[in-house]
C-alpha positions as CSV (number, residue, x, y, z in Angstrom):
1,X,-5.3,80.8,17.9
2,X,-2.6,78.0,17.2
3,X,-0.2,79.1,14.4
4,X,1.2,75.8,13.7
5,X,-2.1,74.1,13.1
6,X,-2.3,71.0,10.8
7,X,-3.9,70.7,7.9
8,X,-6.6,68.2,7.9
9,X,-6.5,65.3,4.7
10,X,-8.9,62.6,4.2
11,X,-6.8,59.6,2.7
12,X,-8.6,56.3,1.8
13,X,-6.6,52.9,3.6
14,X,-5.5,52.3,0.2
15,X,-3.5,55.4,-0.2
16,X,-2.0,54.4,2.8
17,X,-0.8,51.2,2.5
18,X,2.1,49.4,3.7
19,X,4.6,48.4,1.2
20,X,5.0,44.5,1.1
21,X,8.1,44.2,-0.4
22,X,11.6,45.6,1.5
23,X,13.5,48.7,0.2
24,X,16.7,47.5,-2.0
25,X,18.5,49.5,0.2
26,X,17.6,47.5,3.2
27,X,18.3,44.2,1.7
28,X,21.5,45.6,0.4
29,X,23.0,46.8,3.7
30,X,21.6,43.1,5.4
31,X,23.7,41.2,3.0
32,X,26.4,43.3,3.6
33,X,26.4,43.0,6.6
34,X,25.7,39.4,7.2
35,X,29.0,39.2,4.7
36,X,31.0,41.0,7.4
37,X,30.5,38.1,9.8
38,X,33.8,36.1,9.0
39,X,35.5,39.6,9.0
40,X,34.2,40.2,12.5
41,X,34.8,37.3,14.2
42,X,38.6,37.2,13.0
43,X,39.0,40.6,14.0
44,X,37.2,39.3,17.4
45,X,39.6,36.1,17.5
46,X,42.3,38.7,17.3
47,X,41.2,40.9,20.0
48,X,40.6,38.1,22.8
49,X,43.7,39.1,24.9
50,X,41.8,42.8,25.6
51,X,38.3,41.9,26.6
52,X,36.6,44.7,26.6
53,X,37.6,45.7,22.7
54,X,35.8,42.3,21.9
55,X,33.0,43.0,23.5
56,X,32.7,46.1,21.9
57,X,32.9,44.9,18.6
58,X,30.7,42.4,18.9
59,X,28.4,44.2,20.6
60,X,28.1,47.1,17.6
61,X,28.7,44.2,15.0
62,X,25.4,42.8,17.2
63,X,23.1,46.0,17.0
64,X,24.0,46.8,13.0
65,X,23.4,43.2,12.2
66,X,20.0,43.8,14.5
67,X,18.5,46.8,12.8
68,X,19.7,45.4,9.1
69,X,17.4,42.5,9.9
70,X,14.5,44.8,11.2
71,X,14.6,46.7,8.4
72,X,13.1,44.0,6.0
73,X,10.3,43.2,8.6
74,X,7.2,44.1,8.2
75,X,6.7,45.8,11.8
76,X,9.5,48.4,10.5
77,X,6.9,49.1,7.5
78,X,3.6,49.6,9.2
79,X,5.9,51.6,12.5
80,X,6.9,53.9,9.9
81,X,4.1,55.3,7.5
82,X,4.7,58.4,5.1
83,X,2.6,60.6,7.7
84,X,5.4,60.2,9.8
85,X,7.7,61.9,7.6
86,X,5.9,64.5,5.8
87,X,3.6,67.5,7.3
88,X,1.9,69.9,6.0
89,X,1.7,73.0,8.0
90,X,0.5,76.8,6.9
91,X,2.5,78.0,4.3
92,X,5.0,75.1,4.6
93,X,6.2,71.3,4.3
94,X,7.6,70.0,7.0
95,X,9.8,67.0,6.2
96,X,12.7,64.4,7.5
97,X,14.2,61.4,5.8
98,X,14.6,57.8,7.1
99,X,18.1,57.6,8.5
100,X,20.1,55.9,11.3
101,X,19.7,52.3,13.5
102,X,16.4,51.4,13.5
103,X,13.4,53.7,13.2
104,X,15.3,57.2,13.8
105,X,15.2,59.5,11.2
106,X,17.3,62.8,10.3
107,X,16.6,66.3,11.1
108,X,13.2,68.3,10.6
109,X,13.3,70.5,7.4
110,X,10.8,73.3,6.6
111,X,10.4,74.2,2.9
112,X,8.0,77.5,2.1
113,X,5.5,76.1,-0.3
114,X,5.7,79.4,-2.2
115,X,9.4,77.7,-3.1
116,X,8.6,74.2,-4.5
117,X,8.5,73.9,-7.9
118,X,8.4,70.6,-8.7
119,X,8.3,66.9,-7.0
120,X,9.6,63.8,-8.2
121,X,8.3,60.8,-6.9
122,X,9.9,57.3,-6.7
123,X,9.8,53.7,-5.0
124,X,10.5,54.2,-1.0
125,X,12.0,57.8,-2.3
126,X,11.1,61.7,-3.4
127,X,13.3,64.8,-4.1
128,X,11.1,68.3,-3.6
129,X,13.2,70.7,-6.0
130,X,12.4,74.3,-4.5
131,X,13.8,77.8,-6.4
132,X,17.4,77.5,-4.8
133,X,17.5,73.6,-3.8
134,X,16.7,70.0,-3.5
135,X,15.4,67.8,-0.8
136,X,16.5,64.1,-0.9
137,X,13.9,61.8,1.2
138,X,14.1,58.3,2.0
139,X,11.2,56.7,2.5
140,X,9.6,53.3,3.0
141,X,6.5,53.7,0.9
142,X,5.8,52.6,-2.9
143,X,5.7,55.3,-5.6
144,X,1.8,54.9,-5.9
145,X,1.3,55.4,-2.1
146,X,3.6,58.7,-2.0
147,X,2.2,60.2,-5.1
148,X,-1.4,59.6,-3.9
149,X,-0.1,61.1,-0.4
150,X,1.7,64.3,-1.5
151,X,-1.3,64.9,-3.9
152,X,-3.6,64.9,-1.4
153,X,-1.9,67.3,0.8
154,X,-0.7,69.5,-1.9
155,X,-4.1,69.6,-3.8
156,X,-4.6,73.1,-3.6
157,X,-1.3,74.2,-4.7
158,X,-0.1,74.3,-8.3
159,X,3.1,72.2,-7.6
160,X,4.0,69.6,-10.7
161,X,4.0,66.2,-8.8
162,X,6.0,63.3,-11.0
């Protein structure tokens, strides 16, 4: 008998589909930190009698500036789809927001379904309001895709999805 079995959803391609356009978010922290350029390499000019601290500030200035740009690709898009993020398991959601250099996420959370009350859906984000508290996800999926998503999985609960 396995406890933690899935449950099964049909969802057309449609529901499914990539998002086309980049987060705000995404293009926001790129222009950022493309800004930071000048900053860096004066700070690097600076640092060029101890080696090593130039190399390590170029090197992190080198991976931020890496993962900004990935971001607004569209391989980051179709590598991270809202299954990904949100599972539905017995008697629970299982979820994890977007977060970090490149496609790393944060942690696992498990929220009793008995406990959600509402859902509020928005572009490339969601908040699950349960009896005691609210879940913040970030997620890189329009509104239409998410709401089509969560009420498929959720279609036999009585949860207000918005």
């Amino acid at each position: 008998m396995n406890w933690k079995a899935k449950k099964t959803v049909q969802i057309s391609a449609n529901q499914m589909k990539v998002v086309n356009a980049a987060r705000a978010v995404d293009v926001m922290l790129a222009k950022y930190t493309l800004l930071a350029l000048p900053v860096v390499v004066l700070i690097m000019v600076l640092t060029l009698s101890w080696p090593w601290l130039t190399l390590i500030i170029g090197g992190g200035y080198l991976v931020a500036l890496s993962s900004c740009l990935y971001r607004l690709t569209a391989l980051f898009r179709a590598r991270n789809p809202i299954s990904n993020f949100i599972h539905r398991q017995q008697g629970q959601l299982r979820v994890c927001s977007l977060a970090g250099v490149y496609d790393l996420h944060g942690p696992w959370q498990s929220i009793p379904l008995h406990n959600i009350r509402h859902i509020r859906v928005y572009d490339h984000r969601m908040c699950i309001v349960t009896s005691n508290s609210e879940c913040e996800l970030s997620l890189v999926a329009t509104r239409d895709a998410l709401m089509a998503y969560m009420r498929a999985i959720m279609a036999d609960t009585q949860v207000d999805i918005t």
